[in-house]
N, C-alpha and C positions, 0 to 999 in steps of 0.2 A: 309210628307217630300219627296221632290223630286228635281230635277235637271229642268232648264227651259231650252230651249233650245235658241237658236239666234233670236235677236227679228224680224227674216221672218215666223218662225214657229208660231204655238197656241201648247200650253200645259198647261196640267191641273194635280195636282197632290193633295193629304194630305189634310189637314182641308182647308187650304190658297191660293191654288190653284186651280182655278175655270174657270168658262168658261165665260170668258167677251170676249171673242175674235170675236164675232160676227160681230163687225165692226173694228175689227184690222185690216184695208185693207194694206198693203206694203206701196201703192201707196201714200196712205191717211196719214196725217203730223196730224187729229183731231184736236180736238178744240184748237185753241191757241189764248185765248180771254187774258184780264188781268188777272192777279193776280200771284204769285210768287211759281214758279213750283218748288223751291226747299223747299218750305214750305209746298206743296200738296204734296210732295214725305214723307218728314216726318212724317207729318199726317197718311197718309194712310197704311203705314209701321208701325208704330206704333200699330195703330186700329187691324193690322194683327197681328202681334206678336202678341199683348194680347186675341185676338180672339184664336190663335193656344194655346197657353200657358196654357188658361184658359182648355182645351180639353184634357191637360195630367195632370195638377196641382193634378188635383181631385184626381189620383192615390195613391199620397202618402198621399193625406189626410182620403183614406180608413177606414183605422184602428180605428184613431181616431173620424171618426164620425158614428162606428159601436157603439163605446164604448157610446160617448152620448147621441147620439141617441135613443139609440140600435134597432136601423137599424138593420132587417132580410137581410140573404145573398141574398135575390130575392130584398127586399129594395137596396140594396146598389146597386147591379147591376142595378139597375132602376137609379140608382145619375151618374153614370157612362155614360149610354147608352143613358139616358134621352137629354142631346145634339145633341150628334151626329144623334140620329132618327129624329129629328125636323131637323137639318141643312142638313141631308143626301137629307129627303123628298122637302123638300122646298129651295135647290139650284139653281134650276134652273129657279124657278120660281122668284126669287132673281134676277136673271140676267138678265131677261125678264121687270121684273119691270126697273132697270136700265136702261133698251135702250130707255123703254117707257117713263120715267119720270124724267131723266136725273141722270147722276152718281152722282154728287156732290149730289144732293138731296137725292138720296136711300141709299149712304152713312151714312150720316151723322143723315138720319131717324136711320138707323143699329144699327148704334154706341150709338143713344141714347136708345133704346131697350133693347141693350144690356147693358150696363151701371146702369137703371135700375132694370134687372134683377140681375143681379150681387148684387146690393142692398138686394134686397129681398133675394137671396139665403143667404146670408151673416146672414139675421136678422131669419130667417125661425128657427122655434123650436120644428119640426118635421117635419119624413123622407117623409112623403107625399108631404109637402108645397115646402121642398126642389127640389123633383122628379120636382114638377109641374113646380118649377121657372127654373131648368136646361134646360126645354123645350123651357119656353120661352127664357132663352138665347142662345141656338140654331135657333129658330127663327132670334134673333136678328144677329147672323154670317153667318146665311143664306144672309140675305138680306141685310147686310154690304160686304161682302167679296167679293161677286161674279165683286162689282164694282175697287176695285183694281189694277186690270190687266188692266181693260178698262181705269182708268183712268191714269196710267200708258201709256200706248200705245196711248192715244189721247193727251197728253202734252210734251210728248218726242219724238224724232227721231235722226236719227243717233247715233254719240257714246254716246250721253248723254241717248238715251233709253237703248243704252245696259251698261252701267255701272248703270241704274235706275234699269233692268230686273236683274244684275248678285247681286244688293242689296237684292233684293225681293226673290231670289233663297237663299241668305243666312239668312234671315227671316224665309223660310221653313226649312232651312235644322237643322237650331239652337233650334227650337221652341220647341223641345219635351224633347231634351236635356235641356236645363233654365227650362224648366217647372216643371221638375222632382225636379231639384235642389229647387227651388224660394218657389214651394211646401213644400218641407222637411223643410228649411230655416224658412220662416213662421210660419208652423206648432209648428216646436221646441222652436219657441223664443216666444212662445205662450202671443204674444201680448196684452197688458190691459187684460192678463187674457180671451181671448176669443178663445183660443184654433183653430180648423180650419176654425172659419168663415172668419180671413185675406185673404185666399186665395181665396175667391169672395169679401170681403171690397176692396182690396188693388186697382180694375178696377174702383171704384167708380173715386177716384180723377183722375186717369188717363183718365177714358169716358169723367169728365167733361170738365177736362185744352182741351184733344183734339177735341170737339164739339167746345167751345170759341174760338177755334186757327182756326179751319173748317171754321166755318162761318164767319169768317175775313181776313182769308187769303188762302181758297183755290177757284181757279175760277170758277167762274158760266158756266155751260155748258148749253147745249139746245139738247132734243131728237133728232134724225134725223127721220124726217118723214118714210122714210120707215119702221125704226125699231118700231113706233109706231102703226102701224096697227098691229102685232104679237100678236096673242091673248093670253091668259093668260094660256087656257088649264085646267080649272078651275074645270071639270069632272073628267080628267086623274088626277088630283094631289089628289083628293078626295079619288080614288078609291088606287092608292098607297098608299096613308098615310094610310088607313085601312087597307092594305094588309099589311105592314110591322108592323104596330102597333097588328093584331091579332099577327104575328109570333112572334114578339117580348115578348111579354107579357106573351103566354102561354108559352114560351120556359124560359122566367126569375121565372116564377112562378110556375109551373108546377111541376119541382122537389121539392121546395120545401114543396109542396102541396100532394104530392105523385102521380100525371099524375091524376087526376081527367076528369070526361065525358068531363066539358066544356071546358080544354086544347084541347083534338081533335078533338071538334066541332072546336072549334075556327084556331085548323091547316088545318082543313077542308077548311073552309071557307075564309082561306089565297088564299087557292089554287083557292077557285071560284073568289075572288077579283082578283088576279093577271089575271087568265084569262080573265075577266072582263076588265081586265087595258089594256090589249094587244089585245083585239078583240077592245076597243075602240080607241085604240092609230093607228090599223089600216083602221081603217074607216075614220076617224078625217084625217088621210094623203091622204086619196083617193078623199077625197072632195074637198081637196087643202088645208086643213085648219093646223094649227100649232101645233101638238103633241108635250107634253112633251120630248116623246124620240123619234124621227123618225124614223118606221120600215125599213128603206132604209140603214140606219146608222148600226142597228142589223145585217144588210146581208151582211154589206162590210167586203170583205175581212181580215181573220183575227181578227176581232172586238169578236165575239163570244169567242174563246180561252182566248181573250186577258180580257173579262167581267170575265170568271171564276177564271184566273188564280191574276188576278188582288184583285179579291175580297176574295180569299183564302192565299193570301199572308195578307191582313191585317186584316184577321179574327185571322190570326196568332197571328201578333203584337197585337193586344187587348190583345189576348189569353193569352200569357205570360206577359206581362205587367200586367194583374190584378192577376193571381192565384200568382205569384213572390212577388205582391206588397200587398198580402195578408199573405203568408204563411210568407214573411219575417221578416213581423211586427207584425203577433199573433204568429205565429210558433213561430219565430228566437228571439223576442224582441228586431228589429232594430227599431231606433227612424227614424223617417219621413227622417229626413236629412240624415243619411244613406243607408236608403232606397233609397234618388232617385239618390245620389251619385251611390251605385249600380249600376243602369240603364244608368249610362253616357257611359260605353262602348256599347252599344247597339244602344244609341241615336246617335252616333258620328259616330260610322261605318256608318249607314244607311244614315244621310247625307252627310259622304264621299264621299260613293259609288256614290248617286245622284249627287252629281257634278263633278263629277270626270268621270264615267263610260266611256263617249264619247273622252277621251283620250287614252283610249287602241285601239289597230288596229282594222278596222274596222271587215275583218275579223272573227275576234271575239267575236260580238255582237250579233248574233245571239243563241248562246251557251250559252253566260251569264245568261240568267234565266234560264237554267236545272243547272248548275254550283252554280248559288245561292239557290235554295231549295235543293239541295243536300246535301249543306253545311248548310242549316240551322237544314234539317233535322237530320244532327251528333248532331250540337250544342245543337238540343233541348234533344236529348238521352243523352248528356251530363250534361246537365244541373240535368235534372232527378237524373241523379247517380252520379253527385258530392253531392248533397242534400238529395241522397238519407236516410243517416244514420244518419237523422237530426241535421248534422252539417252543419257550413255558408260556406263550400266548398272551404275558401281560396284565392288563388289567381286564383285554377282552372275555380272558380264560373264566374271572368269577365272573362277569358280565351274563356269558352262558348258563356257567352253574346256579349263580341266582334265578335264570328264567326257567332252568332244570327243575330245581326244585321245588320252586312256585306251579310250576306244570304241573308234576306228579301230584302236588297238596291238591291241586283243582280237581285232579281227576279221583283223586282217590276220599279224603274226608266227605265231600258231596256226596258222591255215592254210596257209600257205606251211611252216614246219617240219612237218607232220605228213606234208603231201601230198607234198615230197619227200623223206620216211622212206620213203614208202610206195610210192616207183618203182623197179622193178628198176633194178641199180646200173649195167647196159650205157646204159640210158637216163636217167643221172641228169643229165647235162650237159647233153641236151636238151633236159628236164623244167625245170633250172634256167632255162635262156635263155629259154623260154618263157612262162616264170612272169613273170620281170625286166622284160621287153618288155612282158607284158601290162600291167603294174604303170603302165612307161612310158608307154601308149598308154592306161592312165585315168587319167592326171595332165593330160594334153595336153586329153583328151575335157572332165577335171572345168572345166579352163579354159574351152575352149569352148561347153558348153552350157550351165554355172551362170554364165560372165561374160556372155555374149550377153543371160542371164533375167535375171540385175543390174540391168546399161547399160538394159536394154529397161522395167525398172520403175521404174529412182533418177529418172527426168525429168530435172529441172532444175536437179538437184545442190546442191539446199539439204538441209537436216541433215533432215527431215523427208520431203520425197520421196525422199531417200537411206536412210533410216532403213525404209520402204515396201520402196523392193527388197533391202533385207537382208530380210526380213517374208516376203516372197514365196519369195525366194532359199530361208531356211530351211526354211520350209515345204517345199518340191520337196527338200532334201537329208534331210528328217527321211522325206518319204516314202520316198526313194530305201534308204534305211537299212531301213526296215521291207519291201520289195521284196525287196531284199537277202537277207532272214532267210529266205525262199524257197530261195536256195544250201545252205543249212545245214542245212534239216530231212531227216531221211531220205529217201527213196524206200521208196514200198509194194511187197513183194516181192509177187509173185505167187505 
């Protein structure tokens, strides 16, 4: 969830917001062949929301697919995470295929991928089969999403792209909020008896009506030669997807395994991947050829701060959003739909703040990320100690969660819109993918090391040992928040 900026700028933010900006030239009006551009803006708006939707649903369907499951807490974590690792790793390679192969086409490959997967998660009858298909539906928002913005930006100009772009900006900023709700909704009204599979069924008829609509009424585009010589980078994606895949895994498994040898081998060998991925991604740019992330992009100005600060902000939001959407529902015995009603102050701030932020004095903008972990860092010690005596906390509980998510929106739309104002415009596309992925890859992280410190403190899953590791939990995110503000403050010039 983020805010877009005016459509001379590229911004990339949350699930939805990706880096197709590569040939969003100003100058350039894109393809404007047949077919009816208010039918393609539906389309593609559509595919998004439920692309984004589908990336928070899961939350409130936790509980209920521990029980039928029964789903281990390193299982469930994997149903979770299982997305956003595939769509973190494989973003940008998403956006690349696009420019090569044309957006209308990568689209609506996406959408059918996804769709399918959806399917299978739905029918899946164990927590493996499930893991495995959230991947591939990740996959499939990989390589669906990234074409959005592009295709957005190549059928519109003037005010009709900017009322297209402040649509698309309200797609993000809604998505997490509906999701939570649409989630509990489903869950509760436990349809034909099938309890949480609705909330991967319900994409099915939705992929198909919008693929039938696609293929008849959004226009045919044509790659642009230049964009199609960019090579795929097909080593460097290799080498990342194994580097986050080790970390990920030993860190969801780990605890509950009790830190066994092959957890540290395997954090080990994170550490030789990523170097691996970074001594290649520097050679690969020296040769002239097309790195995943370009190390030119890493050195600009600002970017580095803005990678950690970026990715510790929504290590956050994971963070709370699962240990919350866990202890609320075995601790507290909120049903699904209360649960993610809960989470609406939270969801609402955050995309407030993103659209909004850029109306306070300029002045000002600078500040607003130490001002928003600051604040979230109270919310989350608050949260902690409204909950802490294993009561539902009242009206205090969203009291927190409002300034929760107002925090995170402070700390994360600010910096993301300022940092990429501030990269020369050759490098803006890679500047974005970079930013997106990092985003992705602390949502994945927030999961796994604030779900692991949860599972590792709730015990025995009564309202009061669960109530404990929410206790703990906040604690570590309110530290993590004031850490954070470390990103933010200047650097002593020499």
């Amino acid at each position: 969830m983020s805010t877009i900026p005016s459509p001379r700028t590229t911004s990339a933010a949350g699930p939805g917001e990706v880096p197709g900006s590569s040939e969003a030239d100003p100058t350039d009006n894109g393809a404007r062949g047949p077919g009816r551009p208010g039918w393609l803006l539906l389309i593609v708006l559509l595919g998004q929301f439920m692309a984004i939707l589908d990336s928070f649903v899961v939350n409130v369907a936790t509980a209920t697919i521990r029980t039928e499951l029964r789903a281990s807490g390193s299982g469930l974590q994997l149903v979770v995470a299982g997305y956003t690792i595939s769509y973190a790793v494989l973003l940008i390679t998403g956006a690349r295929l696009g420019a090569r192969h044309g957006h209308r086409r990568v689209f609506l490959a996406g959408l059918a991928l996804f769709t399918l997967a959806s399917l299978l998660c739905g029918l899946a009858d164990g927590t493996g089969v499930l893991i495995a298909f959230r991947f591939v539906q990740g996959a499939g928002a990989a390589v669906m999403l990234p074409q959005v913005l592009s295709l957005i930006q190549r059928t519109y100009d003037g005010p009709a792209r900017a009322r297209a772009l402040g649509l698309f900006s309200a797609v993000i900023a809604s998505g997490a909020a509906i999701g939570m709700i649409v989630g509990g909704l489903l869950v509760d009204a436990d349809l034909f008896g099938w309890s949480w599979r609705p909330v991967f069924l319900v994409n099915v008829p939705i992929g198909l009506l919008l693929l039938l609509l696609g293929v008849r009424l959004m226009p045919r585009d044509e790659p642009r030669a230049g964009e199609r010589a960019r090579g795929l980078d097909l080593p460097g994606l290799v080498l990342l997807a194994a580097a986050v895949m080790c970390f990920t895994v030993s860190m969801v498994l780990g605890e509950e395994q009790g830190w066994p040898l092959w957890t540290w081998l395997s954090f080990a060998l994170c550490a030789v991947l990523a170097a691996a991925f970074a001594g290649y991604e520097a050679r690969l740019a020296r040769r002239g050829g097309a790195p995943l992330i370009a190390p030119v992009v890493l050195r600009a100005p600002g970017v580095p701060r803005a990678v950690a600060r970026l990715g510790l902000t929504m290590a956050m939001n994971a963070g709370v959003l699962l240990s919350l959407s866990l202890h609320l529902q075995s601790g507290l015995g909120f049903g699904p739909l209360r649960t993610g009603l809960t989470f609406l102050p939270t969801a609402v701030a955050f995309g407030a703040v993103g659209l909004n932020w850029r109306r306070l004095p300029e002045r000002w903008h600078a500040a607003l990320p130490t001002a928003g972990l600051l604040l979230a860092a109270v919310s989350f010690a608050g949260t902690g100690l409204v909950l802490r005596g294993g009561g539902d906390g009242g009206l205090w509980l969203y009291a927190v969660l409002l300034g929760g998510g107002g925090g995170l929106g402070l700390a994360f739309s600010p910096t993301l819109g300022r940092t990429l104002a501030g990269v020369r415009p050759e490098h803006a596309a890679d500047a974005s993918g970079l930013l997106t992925t990092t985003s992705q890859l602390g949502l994945l992280t927030g999961v796994a090391v604030y779900g692991a410190g949860y599972l590792a403190e709730a015990g025995g899953g009564t309202a009061v040992s669960s109530a404990h590791g929410v206790w703990v939990t906040s604690l570590a995110l309110a530290g993590t928040a004031v850490a954070a503000v470390g990103t933010v403050l200047p650097r002593r010039r020499r």
